[in-house]
Backbone and ligand atoms as CSV (ligand in chain L), in Angstrom:
chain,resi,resn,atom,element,x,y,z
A,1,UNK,N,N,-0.210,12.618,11.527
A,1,UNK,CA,C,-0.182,13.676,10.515
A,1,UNK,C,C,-0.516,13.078,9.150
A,2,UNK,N,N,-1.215,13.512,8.379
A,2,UNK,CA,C,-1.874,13.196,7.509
A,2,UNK,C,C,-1.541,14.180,6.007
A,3,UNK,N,N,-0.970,13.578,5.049
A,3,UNK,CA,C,-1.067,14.402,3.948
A,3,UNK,C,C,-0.735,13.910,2.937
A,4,UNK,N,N,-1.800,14.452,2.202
A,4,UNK,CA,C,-2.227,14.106,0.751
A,4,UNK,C,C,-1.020,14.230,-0.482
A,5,UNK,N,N,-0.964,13.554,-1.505
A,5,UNK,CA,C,0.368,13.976,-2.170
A,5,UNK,C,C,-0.514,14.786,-3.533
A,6,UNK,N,N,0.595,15.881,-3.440
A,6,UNK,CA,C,-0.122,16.641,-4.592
A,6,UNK,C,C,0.640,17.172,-5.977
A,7,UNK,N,N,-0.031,16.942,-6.875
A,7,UNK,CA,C,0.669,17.996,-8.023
A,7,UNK,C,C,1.570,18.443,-7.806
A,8,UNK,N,N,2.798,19.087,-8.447
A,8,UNK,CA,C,3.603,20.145,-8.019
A,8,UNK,C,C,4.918,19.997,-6.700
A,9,UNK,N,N,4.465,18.670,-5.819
A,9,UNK,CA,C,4.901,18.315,-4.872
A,9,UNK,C,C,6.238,18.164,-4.857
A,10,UNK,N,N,6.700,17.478,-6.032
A,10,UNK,CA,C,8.190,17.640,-6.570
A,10,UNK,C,C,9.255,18.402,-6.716
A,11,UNK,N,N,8.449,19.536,-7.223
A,11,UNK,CA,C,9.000,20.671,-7.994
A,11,UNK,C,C,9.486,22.086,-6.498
A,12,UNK,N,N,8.218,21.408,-6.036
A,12,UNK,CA,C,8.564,22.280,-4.385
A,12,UNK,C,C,9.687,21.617,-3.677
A,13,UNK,N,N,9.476,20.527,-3.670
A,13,UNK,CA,C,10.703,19.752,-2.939
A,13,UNK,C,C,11.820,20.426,-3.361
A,14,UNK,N,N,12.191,20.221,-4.396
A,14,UNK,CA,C,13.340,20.451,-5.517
A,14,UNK,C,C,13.847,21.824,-5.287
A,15,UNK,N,N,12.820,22.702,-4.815
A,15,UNK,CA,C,13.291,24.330,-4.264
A,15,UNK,C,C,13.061,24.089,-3.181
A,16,UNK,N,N,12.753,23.304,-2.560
A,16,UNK,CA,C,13.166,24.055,-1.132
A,16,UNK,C,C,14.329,22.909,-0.941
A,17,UNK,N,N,14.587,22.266,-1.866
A,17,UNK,CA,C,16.009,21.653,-1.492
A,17,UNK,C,C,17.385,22.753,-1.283
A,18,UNK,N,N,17.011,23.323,-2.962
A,18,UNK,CA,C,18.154,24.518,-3.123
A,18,UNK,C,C,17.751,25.599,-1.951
A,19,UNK,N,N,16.818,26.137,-1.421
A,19,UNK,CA,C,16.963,26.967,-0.949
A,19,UNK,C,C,17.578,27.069,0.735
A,20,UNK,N,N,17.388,25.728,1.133
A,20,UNK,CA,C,17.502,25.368,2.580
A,20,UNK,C,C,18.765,24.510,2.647
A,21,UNK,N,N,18.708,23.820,1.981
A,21,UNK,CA,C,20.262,23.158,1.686
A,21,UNK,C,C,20.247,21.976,2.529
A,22,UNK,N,N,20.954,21.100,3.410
A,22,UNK,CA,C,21.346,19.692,3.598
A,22,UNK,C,C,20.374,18.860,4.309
A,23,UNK,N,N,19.775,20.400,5.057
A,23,UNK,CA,C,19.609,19.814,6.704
A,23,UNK,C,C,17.631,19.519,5.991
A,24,UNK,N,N,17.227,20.218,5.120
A,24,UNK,CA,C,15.858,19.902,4.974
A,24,UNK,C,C,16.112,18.613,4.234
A,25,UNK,N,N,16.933,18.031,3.297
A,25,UNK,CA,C,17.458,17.081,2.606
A,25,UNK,C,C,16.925,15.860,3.535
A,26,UNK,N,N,17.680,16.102,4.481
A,26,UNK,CA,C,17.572,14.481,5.400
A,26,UNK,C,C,15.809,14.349,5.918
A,27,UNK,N,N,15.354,15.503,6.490
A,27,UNK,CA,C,14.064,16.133,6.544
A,27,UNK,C,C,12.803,14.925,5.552
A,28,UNK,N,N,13.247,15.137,4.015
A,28,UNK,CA,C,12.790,15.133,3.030
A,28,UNK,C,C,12.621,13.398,2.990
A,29,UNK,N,N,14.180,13.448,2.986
A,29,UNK,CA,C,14.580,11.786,2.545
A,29,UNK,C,C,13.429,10.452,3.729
A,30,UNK,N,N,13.420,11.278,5.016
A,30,UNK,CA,C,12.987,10.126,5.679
A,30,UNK,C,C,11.401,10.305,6.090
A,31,UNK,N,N,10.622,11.565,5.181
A,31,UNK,CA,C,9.208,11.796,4.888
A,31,UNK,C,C,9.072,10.672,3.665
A,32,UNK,N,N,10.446,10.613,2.662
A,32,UNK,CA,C,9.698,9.260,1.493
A,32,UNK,C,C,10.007,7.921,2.292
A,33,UNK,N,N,11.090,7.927,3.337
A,33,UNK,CA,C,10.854,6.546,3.508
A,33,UNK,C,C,10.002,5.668,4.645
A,34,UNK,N,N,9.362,6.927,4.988
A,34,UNK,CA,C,8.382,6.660,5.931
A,34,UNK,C,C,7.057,6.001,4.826
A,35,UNK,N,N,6.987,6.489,3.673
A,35,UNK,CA,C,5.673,6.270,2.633
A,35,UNK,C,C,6.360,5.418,1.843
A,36,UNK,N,N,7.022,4.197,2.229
A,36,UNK,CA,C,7.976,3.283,1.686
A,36,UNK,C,C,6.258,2.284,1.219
A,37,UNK,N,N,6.118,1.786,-0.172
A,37,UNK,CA,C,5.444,0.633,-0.052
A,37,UNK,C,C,5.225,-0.476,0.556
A,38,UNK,N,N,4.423,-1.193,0.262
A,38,UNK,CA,C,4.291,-2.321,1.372
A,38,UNK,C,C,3.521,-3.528,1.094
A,39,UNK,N,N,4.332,-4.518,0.907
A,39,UNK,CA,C,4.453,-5.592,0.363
A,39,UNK,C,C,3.126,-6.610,1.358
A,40,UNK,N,N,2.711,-7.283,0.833
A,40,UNK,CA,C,1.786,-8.232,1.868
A,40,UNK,C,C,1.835,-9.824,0.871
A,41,UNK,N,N,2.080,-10.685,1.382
A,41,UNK,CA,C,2.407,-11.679,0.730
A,41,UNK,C,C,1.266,-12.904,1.106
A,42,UNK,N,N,0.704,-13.169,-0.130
A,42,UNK,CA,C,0.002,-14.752,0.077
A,42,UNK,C,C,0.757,-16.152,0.200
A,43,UNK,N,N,0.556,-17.093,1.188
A,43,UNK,CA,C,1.044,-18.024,0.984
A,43,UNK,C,C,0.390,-19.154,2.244
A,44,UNK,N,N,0.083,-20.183,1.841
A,44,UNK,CA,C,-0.596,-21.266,2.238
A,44,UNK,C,C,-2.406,-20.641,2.812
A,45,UNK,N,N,-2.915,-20.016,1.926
A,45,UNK,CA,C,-3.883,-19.325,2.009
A,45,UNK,C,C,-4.140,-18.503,3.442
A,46,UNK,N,N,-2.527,-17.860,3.249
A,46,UNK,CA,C,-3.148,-16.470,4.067
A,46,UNK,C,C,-2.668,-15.261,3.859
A,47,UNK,N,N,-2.598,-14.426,4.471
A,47,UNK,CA,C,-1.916,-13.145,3.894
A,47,UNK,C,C,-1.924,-12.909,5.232
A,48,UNK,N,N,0.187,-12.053,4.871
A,48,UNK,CA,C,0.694,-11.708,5.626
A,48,UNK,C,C,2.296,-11.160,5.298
A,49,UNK,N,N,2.026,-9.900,6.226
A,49,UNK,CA,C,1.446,-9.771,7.333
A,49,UNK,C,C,-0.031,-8.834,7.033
A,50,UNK,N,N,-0.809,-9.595,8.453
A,50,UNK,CA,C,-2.061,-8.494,8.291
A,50,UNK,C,C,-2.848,-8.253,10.193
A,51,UNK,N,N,-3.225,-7.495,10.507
A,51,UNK,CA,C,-3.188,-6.218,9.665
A,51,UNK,C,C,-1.784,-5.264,8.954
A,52,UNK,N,N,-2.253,-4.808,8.504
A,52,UNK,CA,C,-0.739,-3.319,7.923
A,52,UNK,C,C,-1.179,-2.062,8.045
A,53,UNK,N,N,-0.240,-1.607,8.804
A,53,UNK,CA,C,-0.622,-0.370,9.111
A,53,UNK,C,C,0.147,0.493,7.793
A,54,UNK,N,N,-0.230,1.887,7.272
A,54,UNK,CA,C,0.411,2.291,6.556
A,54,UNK,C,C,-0.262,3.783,6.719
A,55,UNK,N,N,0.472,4.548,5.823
A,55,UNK,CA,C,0.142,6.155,5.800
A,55,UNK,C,C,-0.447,5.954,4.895
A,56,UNK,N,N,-1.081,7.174,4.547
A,56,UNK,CA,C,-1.906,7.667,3.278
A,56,UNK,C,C,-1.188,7.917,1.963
A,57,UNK,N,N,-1.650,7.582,1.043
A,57,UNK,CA,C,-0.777,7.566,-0.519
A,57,UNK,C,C,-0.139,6.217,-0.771
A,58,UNK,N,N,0.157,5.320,0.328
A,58,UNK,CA,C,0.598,4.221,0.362
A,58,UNK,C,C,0.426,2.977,-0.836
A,59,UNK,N,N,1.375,2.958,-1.485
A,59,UNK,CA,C,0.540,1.388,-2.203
A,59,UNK,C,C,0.781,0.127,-2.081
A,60,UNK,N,N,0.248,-0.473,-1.400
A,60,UNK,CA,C,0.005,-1.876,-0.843
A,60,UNK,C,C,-0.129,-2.889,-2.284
A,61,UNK,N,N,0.999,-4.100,-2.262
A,61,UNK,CA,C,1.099,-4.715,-3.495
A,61,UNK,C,C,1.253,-6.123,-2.618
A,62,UNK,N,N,0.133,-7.132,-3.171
A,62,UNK,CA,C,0.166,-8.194,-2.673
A,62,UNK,C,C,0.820,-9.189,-3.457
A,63,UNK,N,N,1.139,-10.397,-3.511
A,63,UNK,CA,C,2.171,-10.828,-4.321
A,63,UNK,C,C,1.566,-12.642,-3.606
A,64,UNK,N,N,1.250,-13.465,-4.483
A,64,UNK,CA,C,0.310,-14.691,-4.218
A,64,UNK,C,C,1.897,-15.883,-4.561
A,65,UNK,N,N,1.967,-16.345,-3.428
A,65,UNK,CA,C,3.546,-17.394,-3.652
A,65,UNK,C,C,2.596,-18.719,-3.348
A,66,UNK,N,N,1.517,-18.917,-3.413
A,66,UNK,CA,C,0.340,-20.172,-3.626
A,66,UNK,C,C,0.899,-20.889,-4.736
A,67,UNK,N,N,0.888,-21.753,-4.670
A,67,UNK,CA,C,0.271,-22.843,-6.340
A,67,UNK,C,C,-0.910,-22.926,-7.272
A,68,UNK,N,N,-1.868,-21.885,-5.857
A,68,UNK,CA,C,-3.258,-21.798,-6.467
A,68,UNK,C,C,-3.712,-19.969,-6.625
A,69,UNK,N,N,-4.605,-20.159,-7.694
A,69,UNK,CA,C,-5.060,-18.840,-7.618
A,69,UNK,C,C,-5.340,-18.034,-6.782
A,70,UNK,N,N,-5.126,-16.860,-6.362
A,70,UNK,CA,C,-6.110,-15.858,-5.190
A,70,UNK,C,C,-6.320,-14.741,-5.791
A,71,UNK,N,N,-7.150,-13.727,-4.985
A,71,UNK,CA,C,-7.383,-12.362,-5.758
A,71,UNK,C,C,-7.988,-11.718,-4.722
A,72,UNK,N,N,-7.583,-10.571,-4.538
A,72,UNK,CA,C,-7.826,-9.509,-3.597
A,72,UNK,C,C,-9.307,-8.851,-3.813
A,73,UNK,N,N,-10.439,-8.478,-2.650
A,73,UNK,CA,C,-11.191,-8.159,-3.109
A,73,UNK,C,C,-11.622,-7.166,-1.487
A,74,UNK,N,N,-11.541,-5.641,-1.765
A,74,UNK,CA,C,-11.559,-4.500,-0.552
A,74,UNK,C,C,-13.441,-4.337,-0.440
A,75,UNK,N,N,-14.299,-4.962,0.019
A,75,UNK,CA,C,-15.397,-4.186,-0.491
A,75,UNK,C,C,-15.649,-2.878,-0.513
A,76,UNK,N,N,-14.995,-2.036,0.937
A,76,UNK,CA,C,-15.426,-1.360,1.038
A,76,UNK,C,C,-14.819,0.115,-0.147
A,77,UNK,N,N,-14.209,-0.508,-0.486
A,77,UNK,CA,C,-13.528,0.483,-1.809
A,77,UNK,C,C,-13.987,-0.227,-3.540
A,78,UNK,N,N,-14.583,-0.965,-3.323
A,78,UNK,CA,C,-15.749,-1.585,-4.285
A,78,UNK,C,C,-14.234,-1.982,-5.873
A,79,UNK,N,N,-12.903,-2.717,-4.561
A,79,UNK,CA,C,-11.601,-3.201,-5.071
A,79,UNK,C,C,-11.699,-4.136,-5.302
A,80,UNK,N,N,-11.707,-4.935,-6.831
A,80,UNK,CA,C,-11.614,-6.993,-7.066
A,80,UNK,C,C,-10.401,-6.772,-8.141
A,81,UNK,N,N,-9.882,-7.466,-7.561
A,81,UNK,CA,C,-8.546,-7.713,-8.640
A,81,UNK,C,C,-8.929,-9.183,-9.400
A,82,UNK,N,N,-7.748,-9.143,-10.279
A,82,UNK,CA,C,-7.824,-10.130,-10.977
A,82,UNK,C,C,-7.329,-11.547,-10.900
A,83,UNK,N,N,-7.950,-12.631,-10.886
A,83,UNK,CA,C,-7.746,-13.852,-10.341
A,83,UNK,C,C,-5.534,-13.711,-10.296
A,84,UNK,N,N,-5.041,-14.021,-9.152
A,84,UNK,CA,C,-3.199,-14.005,-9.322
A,84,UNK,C,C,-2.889,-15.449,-9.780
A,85,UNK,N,N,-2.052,-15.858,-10.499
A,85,UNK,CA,C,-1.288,-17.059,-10.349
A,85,UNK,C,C,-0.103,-16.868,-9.682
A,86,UNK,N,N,0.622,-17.828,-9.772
A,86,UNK,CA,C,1.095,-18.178,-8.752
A,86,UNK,C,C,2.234,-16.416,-9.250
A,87,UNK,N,N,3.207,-15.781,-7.364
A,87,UNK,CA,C,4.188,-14.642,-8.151
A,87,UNK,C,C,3.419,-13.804,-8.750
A,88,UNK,N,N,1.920,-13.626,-9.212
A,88,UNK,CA,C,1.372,-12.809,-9.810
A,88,UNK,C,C,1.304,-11.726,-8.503
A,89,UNK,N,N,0.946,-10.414,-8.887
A,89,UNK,CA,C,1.029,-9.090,-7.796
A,89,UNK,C,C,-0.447,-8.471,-8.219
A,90,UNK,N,N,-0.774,-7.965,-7.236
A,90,UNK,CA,C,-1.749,-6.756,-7.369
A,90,UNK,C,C,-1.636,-5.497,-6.664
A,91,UNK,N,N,-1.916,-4.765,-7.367
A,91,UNK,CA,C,-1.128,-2.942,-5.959
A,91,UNK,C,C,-2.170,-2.478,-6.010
A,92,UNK,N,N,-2.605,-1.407,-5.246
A,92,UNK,CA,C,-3.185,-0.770,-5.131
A,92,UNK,C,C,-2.852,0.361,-3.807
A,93,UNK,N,N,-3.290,1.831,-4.290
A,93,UNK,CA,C,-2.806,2.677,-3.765
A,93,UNK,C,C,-4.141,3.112,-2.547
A,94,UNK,N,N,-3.980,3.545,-1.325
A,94,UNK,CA,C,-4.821,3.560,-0.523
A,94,UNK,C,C,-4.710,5.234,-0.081
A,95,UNK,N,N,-5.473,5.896,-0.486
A,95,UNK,CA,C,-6.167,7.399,-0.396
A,95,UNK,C,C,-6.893,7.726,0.479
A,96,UNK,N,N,-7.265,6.965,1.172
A,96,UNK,CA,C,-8.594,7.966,2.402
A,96,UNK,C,C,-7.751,7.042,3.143
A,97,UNK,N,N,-7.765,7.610,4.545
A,97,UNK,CA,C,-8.021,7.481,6.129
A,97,UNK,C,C,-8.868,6.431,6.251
A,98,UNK,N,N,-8.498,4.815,6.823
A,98,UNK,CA,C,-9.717,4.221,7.363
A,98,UNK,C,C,-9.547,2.900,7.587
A,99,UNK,N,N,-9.962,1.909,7.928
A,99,UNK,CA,C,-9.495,0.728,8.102
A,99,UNK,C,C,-10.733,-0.261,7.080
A,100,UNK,N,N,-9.553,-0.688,6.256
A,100,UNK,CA,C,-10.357,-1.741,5.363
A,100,UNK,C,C,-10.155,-3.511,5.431
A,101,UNK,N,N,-11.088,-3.870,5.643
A,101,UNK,CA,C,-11.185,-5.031,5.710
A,101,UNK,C,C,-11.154,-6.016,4.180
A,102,UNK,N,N,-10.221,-6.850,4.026
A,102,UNK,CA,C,-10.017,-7.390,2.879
A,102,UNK,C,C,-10.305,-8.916,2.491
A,103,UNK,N,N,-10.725,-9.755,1.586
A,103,UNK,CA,C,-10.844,-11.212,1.749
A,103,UNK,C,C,-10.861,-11.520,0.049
A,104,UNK,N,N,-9.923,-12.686,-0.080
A,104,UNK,CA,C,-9.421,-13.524,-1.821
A,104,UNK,C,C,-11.147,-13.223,-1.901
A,105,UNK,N,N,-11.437,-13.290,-3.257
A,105,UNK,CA,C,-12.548,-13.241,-3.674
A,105,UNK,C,C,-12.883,-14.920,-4.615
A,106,UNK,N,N,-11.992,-15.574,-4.148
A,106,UNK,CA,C,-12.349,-17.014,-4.684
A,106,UNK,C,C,-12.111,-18.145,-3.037
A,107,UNK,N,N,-11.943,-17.325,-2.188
A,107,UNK,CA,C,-11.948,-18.444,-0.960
A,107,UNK,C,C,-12.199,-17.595,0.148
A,108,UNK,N,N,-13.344,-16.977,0.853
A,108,UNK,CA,C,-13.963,-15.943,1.217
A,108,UNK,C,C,-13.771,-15.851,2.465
A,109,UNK,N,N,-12.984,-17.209,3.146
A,109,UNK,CA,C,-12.592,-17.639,4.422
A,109,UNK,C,C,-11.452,-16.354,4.629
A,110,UNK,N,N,-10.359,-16.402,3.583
A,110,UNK,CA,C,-9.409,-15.461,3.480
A,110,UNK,C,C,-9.286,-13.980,3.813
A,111,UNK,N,N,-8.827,-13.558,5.122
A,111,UNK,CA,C,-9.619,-12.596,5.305
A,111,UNK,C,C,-7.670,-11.245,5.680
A,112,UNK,N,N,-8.014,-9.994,5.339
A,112,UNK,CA,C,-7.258,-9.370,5.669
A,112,UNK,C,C,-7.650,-8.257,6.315
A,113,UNK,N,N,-6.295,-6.979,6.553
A,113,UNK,CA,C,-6.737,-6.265,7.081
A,113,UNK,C,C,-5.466,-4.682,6.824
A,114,UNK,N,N,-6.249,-3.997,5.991
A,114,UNK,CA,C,-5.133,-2.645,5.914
A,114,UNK,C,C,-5.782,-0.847,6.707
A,115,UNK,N,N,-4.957,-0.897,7.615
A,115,UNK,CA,C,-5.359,-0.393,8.118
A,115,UNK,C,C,-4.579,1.074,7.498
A,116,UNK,N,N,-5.354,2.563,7.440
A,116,UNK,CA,C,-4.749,3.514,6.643
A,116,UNK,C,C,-5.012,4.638,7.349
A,117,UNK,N,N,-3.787,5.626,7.775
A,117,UNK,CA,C,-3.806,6.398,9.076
A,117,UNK,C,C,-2.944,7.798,8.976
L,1,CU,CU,CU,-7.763,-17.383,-2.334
């Protein structure tokens, strides 16, 4: 199941909280923690875990625990982040349906994989 987050999305929540009362509550609570972020971590030049599976709206934040620089680069979303030092993060939120293939854009060997469903 697939769905987009929209405008207004809140504000509906928020009434159909009051209007339905406990039982849509729990409903609600474990639709956000299903779209929980998702961490992917660099370290001894690799990233992991990969692949990652995730839902749509998702934002995937990589986080470089290297000594050396890395930087995320999606081609197919035409994504280059900015060189990380070391603890440095990069997020990015993933919107379409699709499986993207990822690789550091300073060591090209480095290769990932987010898969978005
Ligand atoms: Cu690298």
């Amino acid at each position: 199941m697939h769905e987009m987050p929209e405008p207004g999305g809140i504000a509906r929540r928020l009434l159909l909280r009051r209007t339905l009362g406990t039982g849509i509550m729990i409903l609600i609570g474990s639709r956000v923690a299903a779209a929980a972020d998702t961490q992917v971590i660099i370290d001894n030049f690799t990233f992991s875990p990969t692949p990652v599976n995730v839902k749509i709206g998702t934002t995937v934040t990589w986080v470089n625990h290297d000594d050396i620089p890395h930087s995320i680069v999606v081609p197919d979303l035409k994504v280059h982040s900015h060189a990380l030092d070391t603890d440095d993060k990069f997020a990015y939120t993933f919107d379409k349906v699709g499986t993207y293939d990822y690789m550091c854009g300073l060591h090209p060997h480095m290769h990932g994989q987010v898969v978005v469903g």
